[in-house]
LUMZA-236101 format. One record per residue (C-alpha): residue number from 1; residue in three letters; chain; x, y, z. Coordinates in steps of 0.02 Angstrom, whole numbers, plus 32768, in hexadecimal, padded with zeros to 4 digits. Example, Ala and Ser with C-alpha at 12.3 -4.5 7.8 and 13.67 -1.06 7.14 Angstrom:
2
DRENVEX  miro  marpa  fipa     u     v     w
DRENVEX     1    ALA     A  8267  7F1F  8186
DRENVEX     2    SER     A  82AC  7FCB  8165
//
This chain:
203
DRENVEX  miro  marpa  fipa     u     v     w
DRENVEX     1    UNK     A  6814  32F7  4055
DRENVEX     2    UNK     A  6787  337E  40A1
DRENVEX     3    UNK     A  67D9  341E  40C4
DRENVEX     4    UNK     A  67CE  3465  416D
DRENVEX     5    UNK     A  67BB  3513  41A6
DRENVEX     6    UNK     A  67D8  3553  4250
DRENVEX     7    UNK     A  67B4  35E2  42BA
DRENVEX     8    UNK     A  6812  3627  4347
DRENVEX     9    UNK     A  67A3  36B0  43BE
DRENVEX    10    UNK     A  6834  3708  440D
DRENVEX    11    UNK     A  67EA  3750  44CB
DRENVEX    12    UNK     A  6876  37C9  4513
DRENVEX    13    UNK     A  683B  3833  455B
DRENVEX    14    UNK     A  68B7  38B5  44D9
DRENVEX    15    UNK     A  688D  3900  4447
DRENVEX    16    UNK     A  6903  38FB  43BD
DRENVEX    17    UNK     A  6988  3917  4392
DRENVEX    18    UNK     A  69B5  38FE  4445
DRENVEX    19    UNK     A  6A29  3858  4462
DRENVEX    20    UNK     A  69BD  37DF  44AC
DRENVEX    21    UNK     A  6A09  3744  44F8
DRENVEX    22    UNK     A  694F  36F5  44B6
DRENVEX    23    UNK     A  6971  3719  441C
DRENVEX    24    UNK     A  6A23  36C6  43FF
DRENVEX    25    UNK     A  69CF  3628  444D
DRENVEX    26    UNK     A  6943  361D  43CC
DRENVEX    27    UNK     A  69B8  365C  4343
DRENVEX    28    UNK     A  6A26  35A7  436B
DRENVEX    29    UNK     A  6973  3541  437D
DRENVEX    30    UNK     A  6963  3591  42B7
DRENVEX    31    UNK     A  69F6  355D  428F
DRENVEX    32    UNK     A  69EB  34B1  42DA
DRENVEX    33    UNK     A  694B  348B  4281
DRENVEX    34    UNK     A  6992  34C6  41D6
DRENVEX    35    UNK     A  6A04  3434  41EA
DRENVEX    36    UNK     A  696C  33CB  41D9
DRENVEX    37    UNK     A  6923  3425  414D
DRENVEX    38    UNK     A  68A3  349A  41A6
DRENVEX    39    UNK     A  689D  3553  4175
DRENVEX    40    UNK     A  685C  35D0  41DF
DRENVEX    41    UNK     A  6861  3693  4231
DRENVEX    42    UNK     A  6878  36DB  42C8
DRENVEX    43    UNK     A  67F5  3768  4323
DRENVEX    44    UNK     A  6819  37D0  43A4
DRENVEX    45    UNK     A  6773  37E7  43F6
DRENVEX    46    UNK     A  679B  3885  4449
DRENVEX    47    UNK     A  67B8  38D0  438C
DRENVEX    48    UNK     A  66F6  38B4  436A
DRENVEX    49    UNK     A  665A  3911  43C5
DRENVEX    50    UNK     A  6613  3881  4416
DRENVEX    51    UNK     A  6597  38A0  4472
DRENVEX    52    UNK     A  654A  3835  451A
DRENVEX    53    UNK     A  64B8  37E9  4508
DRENVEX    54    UNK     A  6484  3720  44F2
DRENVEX    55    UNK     A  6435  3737  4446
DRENVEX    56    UNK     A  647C  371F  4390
DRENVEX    57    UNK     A  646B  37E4  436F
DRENVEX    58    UNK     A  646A  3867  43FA
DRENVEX    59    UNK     A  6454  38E8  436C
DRENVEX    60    UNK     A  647F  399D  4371
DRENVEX    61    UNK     A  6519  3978  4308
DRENVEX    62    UNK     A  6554  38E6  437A
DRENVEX    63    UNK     A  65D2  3878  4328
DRENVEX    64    UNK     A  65CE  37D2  4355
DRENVEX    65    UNK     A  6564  379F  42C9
DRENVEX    66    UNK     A  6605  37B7  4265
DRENVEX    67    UNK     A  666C  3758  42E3
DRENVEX    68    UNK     A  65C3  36CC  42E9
DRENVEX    69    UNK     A  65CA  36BB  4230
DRENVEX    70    UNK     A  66A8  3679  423E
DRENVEX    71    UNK     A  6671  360F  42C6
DRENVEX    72    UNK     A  65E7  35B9  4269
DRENVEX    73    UNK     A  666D  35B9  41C2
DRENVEX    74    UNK     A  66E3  3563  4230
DRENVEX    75    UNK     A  6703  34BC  4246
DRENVEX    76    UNK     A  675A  34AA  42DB
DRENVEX    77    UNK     A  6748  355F  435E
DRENVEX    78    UNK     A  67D5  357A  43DD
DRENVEX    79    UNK     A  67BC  35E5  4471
DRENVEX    80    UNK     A  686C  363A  44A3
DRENVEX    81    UNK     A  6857  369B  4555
DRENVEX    82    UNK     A  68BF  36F1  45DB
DRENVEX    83    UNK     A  68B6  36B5  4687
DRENVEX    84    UNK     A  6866  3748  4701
DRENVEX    85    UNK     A  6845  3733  47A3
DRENVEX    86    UNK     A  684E  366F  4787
DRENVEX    87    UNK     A  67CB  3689  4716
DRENVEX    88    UNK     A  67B7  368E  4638
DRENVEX    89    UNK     A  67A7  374C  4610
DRENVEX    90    UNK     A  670F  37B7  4604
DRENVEX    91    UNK     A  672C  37B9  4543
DRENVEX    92    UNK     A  6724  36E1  4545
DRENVEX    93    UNK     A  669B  36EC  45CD
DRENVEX    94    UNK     A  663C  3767  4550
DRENVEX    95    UNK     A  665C  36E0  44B4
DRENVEX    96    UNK     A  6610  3650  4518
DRENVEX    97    UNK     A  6561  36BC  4549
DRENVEX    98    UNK     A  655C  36DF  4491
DRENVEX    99    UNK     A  6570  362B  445E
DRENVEX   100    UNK     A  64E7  3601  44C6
DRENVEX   101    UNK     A  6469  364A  443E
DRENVEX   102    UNK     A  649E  35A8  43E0
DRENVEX   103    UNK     A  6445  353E  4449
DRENVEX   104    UNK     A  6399  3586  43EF
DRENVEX   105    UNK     A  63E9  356D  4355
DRENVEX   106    UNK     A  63BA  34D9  42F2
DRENVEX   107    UNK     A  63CD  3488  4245
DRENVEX   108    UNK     A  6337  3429  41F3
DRENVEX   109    UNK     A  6364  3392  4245
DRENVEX   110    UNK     A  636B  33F4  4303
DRENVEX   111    UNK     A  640C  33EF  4304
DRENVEX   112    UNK     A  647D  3471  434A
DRENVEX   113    UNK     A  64D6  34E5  42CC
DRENVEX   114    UNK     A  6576  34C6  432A
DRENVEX   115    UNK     A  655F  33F4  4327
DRENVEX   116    UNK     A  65FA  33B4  42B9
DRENVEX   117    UNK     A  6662  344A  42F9
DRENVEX   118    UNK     A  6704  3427  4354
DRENVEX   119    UNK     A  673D  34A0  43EA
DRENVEX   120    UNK     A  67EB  34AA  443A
DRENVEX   121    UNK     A  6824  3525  44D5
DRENVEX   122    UNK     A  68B3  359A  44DC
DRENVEX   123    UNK     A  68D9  35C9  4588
DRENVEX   124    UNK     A  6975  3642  45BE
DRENVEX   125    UNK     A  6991  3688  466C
DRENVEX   126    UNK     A  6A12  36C0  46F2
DRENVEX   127    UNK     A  69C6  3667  4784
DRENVEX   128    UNK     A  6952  35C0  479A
DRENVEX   129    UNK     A  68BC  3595  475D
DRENVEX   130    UNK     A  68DE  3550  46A4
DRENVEX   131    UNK     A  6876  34A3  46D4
DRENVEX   132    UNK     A  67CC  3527  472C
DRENVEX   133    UNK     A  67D6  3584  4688
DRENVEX   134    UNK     A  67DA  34E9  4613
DRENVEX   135    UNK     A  6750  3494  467A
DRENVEX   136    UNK     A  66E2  3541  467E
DRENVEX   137    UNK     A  670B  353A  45C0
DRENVEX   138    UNK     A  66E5  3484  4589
DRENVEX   139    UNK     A  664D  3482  45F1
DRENVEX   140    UNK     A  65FC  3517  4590
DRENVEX   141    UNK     A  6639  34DE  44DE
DRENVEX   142    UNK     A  65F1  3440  44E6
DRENVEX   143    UNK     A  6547  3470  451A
DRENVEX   144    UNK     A  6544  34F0  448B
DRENVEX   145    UNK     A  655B  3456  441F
DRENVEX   146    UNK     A  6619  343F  43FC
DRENVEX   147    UNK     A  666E  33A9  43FD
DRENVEX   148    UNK     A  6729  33A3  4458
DRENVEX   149    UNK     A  67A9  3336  4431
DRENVEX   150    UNK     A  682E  32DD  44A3
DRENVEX   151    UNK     A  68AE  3357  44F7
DRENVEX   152    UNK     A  683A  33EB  44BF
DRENVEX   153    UNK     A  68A2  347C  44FF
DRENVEX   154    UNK     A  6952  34A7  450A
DRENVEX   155    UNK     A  6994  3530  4585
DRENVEX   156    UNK     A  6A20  3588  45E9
DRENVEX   157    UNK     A  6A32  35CD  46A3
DRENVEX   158    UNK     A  6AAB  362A  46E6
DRENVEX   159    UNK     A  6ADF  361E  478A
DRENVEX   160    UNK     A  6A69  368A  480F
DRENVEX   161    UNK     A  6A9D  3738  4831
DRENVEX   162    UNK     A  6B12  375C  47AC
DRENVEX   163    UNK     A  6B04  37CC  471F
DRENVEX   164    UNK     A  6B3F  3752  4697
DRENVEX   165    UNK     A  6ACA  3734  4606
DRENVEX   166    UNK     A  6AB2  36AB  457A
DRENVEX   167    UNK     A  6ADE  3715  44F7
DRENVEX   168    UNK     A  6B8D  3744  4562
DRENVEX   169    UNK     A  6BBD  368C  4552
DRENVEX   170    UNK     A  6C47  366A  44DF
DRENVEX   171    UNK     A  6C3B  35D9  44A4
DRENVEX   172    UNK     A  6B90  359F  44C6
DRENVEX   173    UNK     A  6B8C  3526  453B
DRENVEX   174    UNK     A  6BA1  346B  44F3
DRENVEX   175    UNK     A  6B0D  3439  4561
DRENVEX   176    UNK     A  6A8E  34BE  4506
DRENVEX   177    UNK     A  6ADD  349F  4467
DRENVEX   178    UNK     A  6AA3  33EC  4468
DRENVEX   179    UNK     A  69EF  3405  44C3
DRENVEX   180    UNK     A  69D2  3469  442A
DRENVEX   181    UNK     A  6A18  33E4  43C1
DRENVEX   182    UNK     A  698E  3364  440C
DRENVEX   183    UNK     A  68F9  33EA  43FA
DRENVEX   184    UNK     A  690F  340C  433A
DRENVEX   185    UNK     A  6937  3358  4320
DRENVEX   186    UNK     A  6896  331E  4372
DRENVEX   187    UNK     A  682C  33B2  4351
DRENVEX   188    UNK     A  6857  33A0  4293
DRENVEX   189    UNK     A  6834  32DF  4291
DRENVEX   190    UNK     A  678B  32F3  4304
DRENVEX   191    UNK     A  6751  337C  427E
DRENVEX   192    UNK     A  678A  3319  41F8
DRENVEX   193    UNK     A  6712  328A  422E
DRENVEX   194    UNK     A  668F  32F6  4252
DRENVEX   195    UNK     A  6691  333D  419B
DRENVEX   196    UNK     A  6685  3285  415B
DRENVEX   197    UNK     A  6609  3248  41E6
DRENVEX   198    UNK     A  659F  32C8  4229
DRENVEX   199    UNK     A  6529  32B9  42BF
DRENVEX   200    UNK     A  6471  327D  42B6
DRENVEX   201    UNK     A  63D4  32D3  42B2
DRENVEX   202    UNK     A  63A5  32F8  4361
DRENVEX   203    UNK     A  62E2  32F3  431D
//
């Protein structure tokens, strides 16, 4: 059996140690994909000096080429972001312009480094827009060359104008619970193929 690694990109907008509804929902997609066998980590973005920019290296100490080099490791990526505004975070907006250097990146065969990744979506928030985010999300990690499974993201809402948060819900809700059931369970099985049958060369 190939064994599967996965990487979670965590974008609240907190730095640690700070509780972080974001990070208890991609804590339970880690755990959820461990029941299939994958392995993986968690980063908090906001713990590294990224830098903006739409290149593999900004320089001048920026950090995503550490970040870059877990994403490229990874089998399957998973986005996890807050909901502001009805909008993914600065921090996951940031993530997506620097995946966008991977479109210049190629193999031998002009493939995209990313081709034969999996990516899933993470999306917490105490007001609407969970389905904006995921579109705004799936759009941009499939042109930079990642494949999505069925029922790529799992999320919770609260209801509008209240103060309660995901990570104030005791127990998770059954309905979240089993969204992020689905997304490890196809993400691991999509990746799995992948390993065994990768894409063509584009050239």
């Amino acid at each position: 059996m190939t064994s599967l690694s996965c990487l979670i990109l965590n974008c609240t907008l907190k730095s640690s140690p700070a509780e972080s509804s974001s990070e208890l929902l991609g804590s339970q997609v880690l755990a959820a994909l461990l029941d299939h066998g994958v392995t993986g980590e968690m980063q908090r973005v906001v713990d590294h000096d990224v830098r903006f920019g739409v290149s593999t290296d900004e320089g001048d100490g920026d950090e995503w080429p550490v970040l870059r080099e877990k994403v490229l490791a990874a089998d399957i990526l998973v986005l996890v972001t807050p909901i502001w505004l009805g909008q993914p975070s600065s921090v996951c907006k940031m993530v997506l312009e620097r995946l966008d250097a991977e479109l210049s990146e190629t193999d031998d065969d002009g493939r995209m480094l990313t081709y034969d990744k999996v990516a899933g979506i993470g999306v917490v928030g105490n007001e609407d827009g969970a389905h904006h985010v995921t579109a705004e999300l799936c759009q941009a990690l499939s042109d930079v060359g990642f494949s999505l499974p069925a029922n790529a993201v799992t999320y919770w809402v609260g209801e509008a104008m209240q103060g309660v948060d995901y990570k104030d819900k005791q127990p998770t809700p059954e309905k979240t619970v089993e969204t992020t059931r689905t997304l490890a369970l196809n993400a691991s099985h999509l990746a799995g193929l992948l390993a065994k049958s990768p894409y063509p060369a584009t050239s």
